[in-house]
C-alpha positions in Angstrom: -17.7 75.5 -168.9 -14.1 77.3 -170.0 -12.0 74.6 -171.4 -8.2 75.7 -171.7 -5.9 74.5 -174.1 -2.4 73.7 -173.6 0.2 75.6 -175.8 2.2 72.7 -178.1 5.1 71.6 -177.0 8.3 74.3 -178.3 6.0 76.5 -179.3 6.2 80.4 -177.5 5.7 80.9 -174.1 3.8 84.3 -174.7 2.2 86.1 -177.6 3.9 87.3 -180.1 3.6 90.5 -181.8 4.3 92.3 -185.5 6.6 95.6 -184.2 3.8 97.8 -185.1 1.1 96.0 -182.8 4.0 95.8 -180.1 4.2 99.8 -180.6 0.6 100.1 -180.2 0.3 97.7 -177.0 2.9 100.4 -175.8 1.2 103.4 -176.2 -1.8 102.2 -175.4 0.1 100.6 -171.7 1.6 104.2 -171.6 -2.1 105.7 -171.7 -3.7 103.5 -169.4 -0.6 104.7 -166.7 -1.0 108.4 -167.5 -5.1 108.0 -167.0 -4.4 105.8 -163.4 -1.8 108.7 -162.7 -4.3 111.7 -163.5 -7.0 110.0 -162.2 -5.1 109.8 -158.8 -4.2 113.4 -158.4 -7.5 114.3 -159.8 -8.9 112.9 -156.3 -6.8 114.6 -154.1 -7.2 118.1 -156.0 -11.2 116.8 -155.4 -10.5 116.8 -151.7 -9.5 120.4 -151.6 -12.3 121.8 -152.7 -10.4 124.3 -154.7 -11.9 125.2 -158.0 -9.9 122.7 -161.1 -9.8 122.2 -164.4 -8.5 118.9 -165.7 -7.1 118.4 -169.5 -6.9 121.6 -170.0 -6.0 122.4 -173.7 -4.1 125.9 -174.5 -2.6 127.6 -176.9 1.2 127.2 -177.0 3.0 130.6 -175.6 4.7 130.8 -179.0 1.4 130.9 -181.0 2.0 127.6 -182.4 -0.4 124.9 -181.6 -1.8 123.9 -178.4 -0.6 122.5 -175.3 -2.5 119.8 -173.3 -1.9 120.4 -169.3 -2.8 117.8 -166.8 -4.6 120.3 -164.0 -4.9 123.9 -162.7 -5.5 124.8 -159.6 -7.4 128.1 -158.6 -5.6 129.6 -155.3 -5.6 132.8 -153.5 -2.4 133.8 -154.4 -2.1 132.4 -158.2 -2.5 129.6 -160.3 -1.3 125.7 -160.0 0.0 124.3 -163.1 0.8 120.3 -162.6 1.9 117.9 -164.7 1.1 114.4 -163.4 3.5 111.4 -164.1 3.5 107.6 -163.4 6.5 106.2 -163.4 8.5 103.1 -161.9 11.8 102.6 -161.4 14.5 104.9 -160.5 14.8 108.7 -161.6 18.0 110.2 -162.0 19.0 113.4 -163.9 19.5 117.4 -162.7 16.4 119.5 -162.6 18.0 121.6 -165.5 18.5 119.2 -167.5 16.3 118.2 -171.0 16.1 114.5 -170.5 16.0 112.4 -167.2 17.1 108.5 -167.3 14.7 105.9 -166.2 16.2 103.0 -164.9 13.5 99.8 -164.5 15.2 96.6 -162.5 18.4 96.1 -162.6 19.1 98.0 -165.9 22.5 100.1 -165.6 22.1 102.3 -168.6 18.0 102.9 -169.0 16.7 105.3 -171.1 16.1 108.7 -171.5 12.4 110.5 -170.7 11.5 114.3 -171.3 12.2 116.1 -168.3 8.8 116.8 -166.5 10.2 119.9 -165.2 10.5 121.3 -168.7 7.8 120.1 -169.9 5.7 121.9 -167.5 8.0 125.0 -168.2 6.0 125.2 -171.5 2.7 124.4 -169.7 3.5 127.4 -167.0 4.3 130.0 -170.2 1.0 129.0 -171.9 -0.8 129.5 -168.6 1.2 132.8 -168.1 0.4 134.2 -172.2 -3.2 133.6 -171.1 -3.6 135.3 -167.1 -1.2 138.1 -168.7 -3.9 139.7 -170.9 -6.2 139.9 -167.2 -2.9 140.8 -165.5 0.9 141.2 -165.7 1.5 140.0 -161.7 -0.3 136.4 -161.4 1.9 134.0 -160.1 2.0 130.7 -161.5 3.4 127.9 -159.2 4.7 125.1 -161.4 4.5 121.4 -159.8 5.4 117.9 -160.7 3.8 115.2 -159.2 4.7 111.4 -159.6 1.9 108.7 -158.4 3.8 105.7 -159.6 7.0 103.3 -157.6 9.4 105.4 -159.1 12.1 106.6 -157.1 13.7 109.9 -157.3 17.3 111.0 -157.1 18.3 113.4 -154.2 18.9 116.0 -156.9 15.4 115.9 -158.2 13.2 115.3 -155.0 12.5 119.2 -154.0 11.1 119.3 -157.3 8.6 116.3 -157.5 6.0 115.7 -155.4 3.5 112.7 -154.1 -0.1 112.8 -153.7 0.3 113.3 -149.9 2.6 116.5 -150.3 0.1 118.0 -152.8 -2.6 117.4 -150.6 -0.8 119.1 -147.7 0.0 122.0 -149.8 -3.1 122.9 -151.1 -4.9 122.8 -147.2 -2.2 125.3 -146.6 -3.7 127.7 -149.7 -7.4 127.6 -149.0 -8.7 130.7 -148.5 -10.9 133.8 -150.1 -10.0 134.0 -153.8 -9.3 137.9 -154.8 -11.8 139.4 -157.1 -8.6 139.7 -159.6 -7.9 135.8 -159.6 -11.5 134.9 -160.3 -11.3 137.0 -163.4 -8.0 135.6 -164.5 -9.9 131.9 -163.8 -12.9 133.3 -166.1 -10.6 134.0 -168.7 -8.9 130.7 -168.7 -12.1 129.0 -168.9 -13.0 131.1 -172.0 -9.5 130.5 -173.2 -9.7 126.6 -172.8 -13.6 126.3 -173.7 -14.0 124.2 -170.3 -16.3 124.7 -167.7 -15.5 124.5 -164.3 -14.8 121.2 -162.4 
């Protein structure tokens, strides 16, 4: 048997926290979201039957580092670079911009994210810096894809998608893979140290 104990009277309603355990009850909430959000688009890309690689490491296009990309899709006609996010709340910004605003509730002012698109920009050159020692003319198709409540600004909506849109897309790109694009997927695999999945 459980027995619960009532809180005294005045004291807090909810736990408290030090800032640096707040911080890390954030990052680990942010985590959690980003997993839920990979793990959702890791099913659709599942249902395609399209060869993927998930958490895909690379090197950085400017030699510096890696970079870690959410998926790639193998297709016919090029490679699928996406960058899954989970967000709420409204999403307002230009698709050139650096930074979007998040607004959560009734917040006016919100705060400022990365832009996805940009950060995929740098995910698409790594991709690119890799398929361009198999080949100069591999196209690499760069897409965003939200799985959270978040809502999207008309300004930004042809360049985010949802689950359902992805899925739709990729039925549209099954096909025979050219002999060319399986050894531009070879090299990324060597590249990445990842096996197919």
């Amino acid at each position: 048997m459980v027995r619960l104990r009532r809180r005294p009277r005045g004291g807090p309603s909810r736990i408290e926290r030090s800032e640096s355990a707040h911080a890390a009850w954030k990052s680990i909430q942010a985590d959690l979201k980003g997993t839920l959000g990979e793990a959702t688009v890791r099913a659709t890309l599942d249902k395609s039957s399209l060869p993927c690689l998930h958490d895909v490491r690379l090197p950085r296009a400017t030699g510096e580092g890696t970079t870690q990309i959410d998926h790639l899709v193998l297709l016919p006609e090029g490679i699928m670079v996406i960058e899954t996010k989970h967000y709420a709340g409204r999403l307002s910004g230009h698709p050139k911009d650096e930074y979007w605003r998040q607004r959560l509730g009734s917040e006016t002012e919100g705060r400022l994210i990365y832009s996805p698109i940009r950060q995929n920009a740098g995910h698409c050159a790594a991709v690119r810096a890799v398929t361009s020692q198999v080949s100069l003319d591999i196209q690499i198709f760069s897409r965003i894809v939200l799985t959270g409540r978040a809502t999207v600004s008309a300004g930004l909506q042809p360049y985010v998608k949802d689950c359902d849109a992805l899925g739709a897309e990729l039925v549209l790109s099954r096909g025979g893979i050219p002999e060319i694009m399986l050894d531009v997927w070879q090299r990324i695999l060597r590249v990445a140290g990842h096996t197919a999945g």
